[in-house]
C-alpha positions as CSV (number, residue, x, y, z in Angstrom):
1,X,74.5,102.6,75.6
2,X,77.0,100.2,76.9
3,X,76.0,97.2,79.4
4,X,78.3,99.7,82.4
5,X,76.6,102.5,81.3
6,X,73.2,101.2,81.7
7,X,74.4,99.8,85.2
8,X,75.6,102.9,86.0
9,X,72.6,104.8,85.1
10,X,70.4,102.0,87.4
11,X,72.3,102.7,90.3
12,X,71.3,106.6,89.8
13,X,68.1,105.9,89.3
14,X,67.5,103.8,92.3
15,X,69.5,106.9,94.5
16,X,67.1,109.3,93.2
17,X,64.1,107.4,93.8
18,X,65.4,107.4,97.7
19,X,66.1,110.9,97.5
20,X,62.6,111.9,96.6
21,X,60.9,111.1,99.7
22,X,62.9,113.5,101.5
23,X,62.2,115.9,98.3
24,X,59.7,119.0,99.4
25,X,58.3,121.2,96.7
26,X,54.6,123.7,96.9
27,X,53.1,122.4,94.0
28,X,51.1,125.3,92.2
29,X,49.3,124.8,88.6
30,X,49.7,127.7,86.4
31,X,49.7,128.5,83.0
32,X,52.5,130.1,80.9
33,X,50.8,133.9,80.8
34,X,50.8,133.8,84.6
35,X,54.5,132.1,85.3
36,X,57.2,134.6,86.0
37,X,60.3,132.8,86.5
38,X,60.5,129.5,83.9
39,X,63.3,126.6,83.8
40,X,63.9,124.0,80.7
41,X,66.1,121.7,80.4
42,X,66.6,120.3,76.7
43,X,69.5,117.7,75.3
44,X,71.3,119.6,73.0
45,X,72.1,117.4,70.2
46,X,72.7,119.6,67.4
47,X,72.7,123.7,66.6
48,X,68.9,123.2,65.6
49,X,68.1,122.3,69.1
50,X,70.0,124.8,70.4
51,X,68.8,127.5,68.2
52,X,64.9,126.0,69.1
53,X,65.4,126.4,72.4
54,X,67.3,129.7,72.1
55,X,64.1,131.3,70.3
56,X,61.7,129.6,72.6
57,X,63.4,131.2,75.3
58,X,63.6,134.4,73.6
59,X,59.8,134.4,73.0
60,X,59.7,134.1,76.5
61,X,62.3,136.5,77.7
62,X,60.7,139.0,75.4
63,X,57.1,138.5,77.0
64,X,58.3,139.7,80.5
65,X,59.5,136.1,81.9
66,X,62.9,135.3,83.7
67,X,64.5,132.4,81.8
68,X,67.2,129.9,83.1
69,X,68.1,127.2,81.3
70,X,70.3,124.0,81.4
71,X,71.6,122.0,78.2
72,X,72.9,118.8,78.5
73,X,75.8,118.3,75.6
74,X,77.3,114.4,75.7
75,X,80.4,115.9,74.2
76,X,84.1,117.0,76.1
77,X,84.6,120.1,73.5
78,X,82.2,122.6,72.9
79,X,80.6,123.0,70.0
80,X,81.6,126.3,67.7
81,X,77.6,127.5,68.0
82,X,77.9,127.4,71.3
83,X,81.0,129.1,72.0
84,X,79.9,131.8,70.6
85,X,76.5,132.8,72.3
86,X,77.1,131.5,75.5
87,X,73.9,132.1,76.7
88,X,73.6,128.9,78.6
89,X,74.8,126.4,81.4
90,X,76.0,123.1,79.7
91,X,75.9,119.7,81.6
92,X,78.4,117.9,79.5
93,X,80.3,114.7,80.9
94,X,83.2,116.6,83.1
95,X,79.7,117.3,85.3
96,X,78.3,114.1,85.6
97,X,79.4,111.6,88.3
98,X,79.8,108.2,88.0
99,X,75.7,107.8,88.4
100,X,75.5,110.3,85.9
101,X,74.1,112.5,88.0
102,X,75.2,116.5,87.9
103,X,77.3,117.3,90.1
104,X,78.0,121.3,88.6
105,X,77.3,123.7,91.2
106,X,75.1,125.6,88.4
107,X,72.6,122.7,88.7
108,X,72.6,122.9,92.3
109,X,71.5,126.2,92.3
110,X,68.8,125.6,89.4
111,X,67.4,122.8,91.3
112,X,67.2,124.6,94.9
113,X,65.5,127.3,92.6
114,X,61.6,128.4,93.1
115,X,60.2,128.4,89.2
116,X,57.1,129.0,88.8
117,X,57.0,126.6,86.1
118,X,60.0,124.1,84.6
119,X,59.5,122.8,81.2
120,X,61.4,119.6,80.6
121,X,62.2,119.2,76.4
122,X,64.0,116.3,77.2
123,X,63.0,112.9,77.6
124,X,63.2,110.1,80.4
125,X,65.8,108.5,78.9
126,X,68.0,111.6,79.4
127,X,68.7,110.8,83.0
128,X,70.7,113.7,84.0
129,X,68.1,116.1,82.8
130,X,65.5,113.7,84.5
131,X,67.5,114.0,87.7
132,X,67.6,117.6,87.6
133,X,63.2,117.4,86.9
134,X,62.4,115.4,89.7
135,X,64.3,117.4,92.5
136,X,63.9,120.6,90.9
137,X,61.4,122.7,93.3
138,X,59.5,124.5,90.9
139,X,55.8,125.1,91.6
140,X,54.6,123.5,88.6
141,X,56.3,120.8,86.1
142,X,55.8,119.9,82.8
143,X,57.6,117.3,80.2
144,X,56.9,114.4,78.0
145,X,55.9,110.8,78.0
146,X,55.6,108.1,75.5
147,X,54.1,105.4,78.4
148,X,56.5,105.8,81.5
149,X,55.3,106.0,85.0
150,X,56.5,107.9,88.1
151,X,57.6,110.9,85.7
152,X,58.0,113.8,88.1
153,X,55.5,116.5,86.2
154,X,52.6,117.5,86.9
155,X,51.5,117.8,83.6
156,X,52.4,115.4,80.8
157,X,52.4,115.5,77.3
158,X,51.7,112.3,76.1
159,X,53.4,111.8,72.7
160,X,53.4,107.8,71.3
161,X,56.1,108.8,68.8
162,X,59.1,110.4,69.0
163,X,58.8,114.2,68.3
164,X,61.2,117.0,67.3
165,X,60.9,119.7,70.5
166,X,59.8,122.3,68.0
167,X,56.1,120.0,67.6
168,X,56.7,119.8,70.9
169,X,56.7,123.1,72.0
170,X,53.7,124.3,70.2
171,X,51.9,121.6,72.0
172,X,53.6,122.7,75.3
173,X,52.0,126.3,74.3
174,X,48.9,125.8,73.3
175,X,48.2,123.5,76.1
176,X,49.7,125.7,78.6
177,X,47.9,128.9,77.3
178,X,44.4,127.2,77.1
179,X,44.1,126.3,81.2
180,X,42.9,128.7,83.4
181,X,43.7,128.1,87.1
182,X,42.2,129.7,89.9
């Protein structure tokens, strides 16, 4: 990233951290059997990570749950996988403002959304998908950490090294399956 960009980014940063006092949210632990309605947000880098996310999404679609999901793509032109699924919203850079925050009304409505659980495949240093995470309304969050603080989950996978979201959703799973909450 460029020395703007990173100023840029800063500035968004410190105008969602005075938006989240005023953020209210019923926070309600759950595992994935017992969620209904799921979120995830993922960075879509390439038509693996698309195609990852589209069969985690399947898996879940197929067990009985209702699946939105938000891609963030840091290209202007679609990419030819995409186009011809369209199976979901894309934050790309026409969306972003000059915070890099979305501004799409899609994200509005995801955020003001009542999940019972958002999965977040990105990573803190995807702010937009960040942004999205931390006023997103969902009863119970979960997402990744290699040693940030103030991530906005209530659950955290710790991972030290960078790994692909496929690892990363088999942990998400198992961990997610094994709690039982009263």
């Amino acid at each position: 990233m460029g020395f703007i960009t990173d100023i840029r980014i800063s500035l968004g940063k410190r105008s969602l951290r005075k938006e989240i006092a005023r953020i209210q949210r019923r926070r309600k632990a759950m595992n994935l059997e017992a969620a209904k309605e799921i979120g995830i947000l993922f960075n879509m880098q390439s038509e693996a990570d698309y195609e990852r996310v589209s069969k985690f999404s399947r898996d879940l679609y197929n067990a009985g749950k209702k699946v939105q999901v938000i891609g963030l793509y840091k290209y202007r032109k679609l990419p030819p996988y995409y186009a011809q699924k369209l199976a979901y919203d894309l934050i790309m850079p026409g969306d972003l403002d000059i915070f890099y925050r979305p501004k799409a009304e899609f994200v509005t409505r995801f955020i003001a959304q009542e999940f019972d659980m958002l999965i977040d495949l990105g990573t803190i240093s995807d702010f937009p998908l960040h942004y999205i995470a931390t006023k997103s309304k969902a009863g119970f969050k979960i997402g990744r950490s290699t040693g940030e603080e103030n991530l906005p989950y209530d659950l955290v996978i710790e991972t030290m090294e960078p790994i692909e979201s496929d690892d990363f959703i088999k942990q998400l799973i198992h961990y997610t399956s094994t709690f039982k909450f009263e």
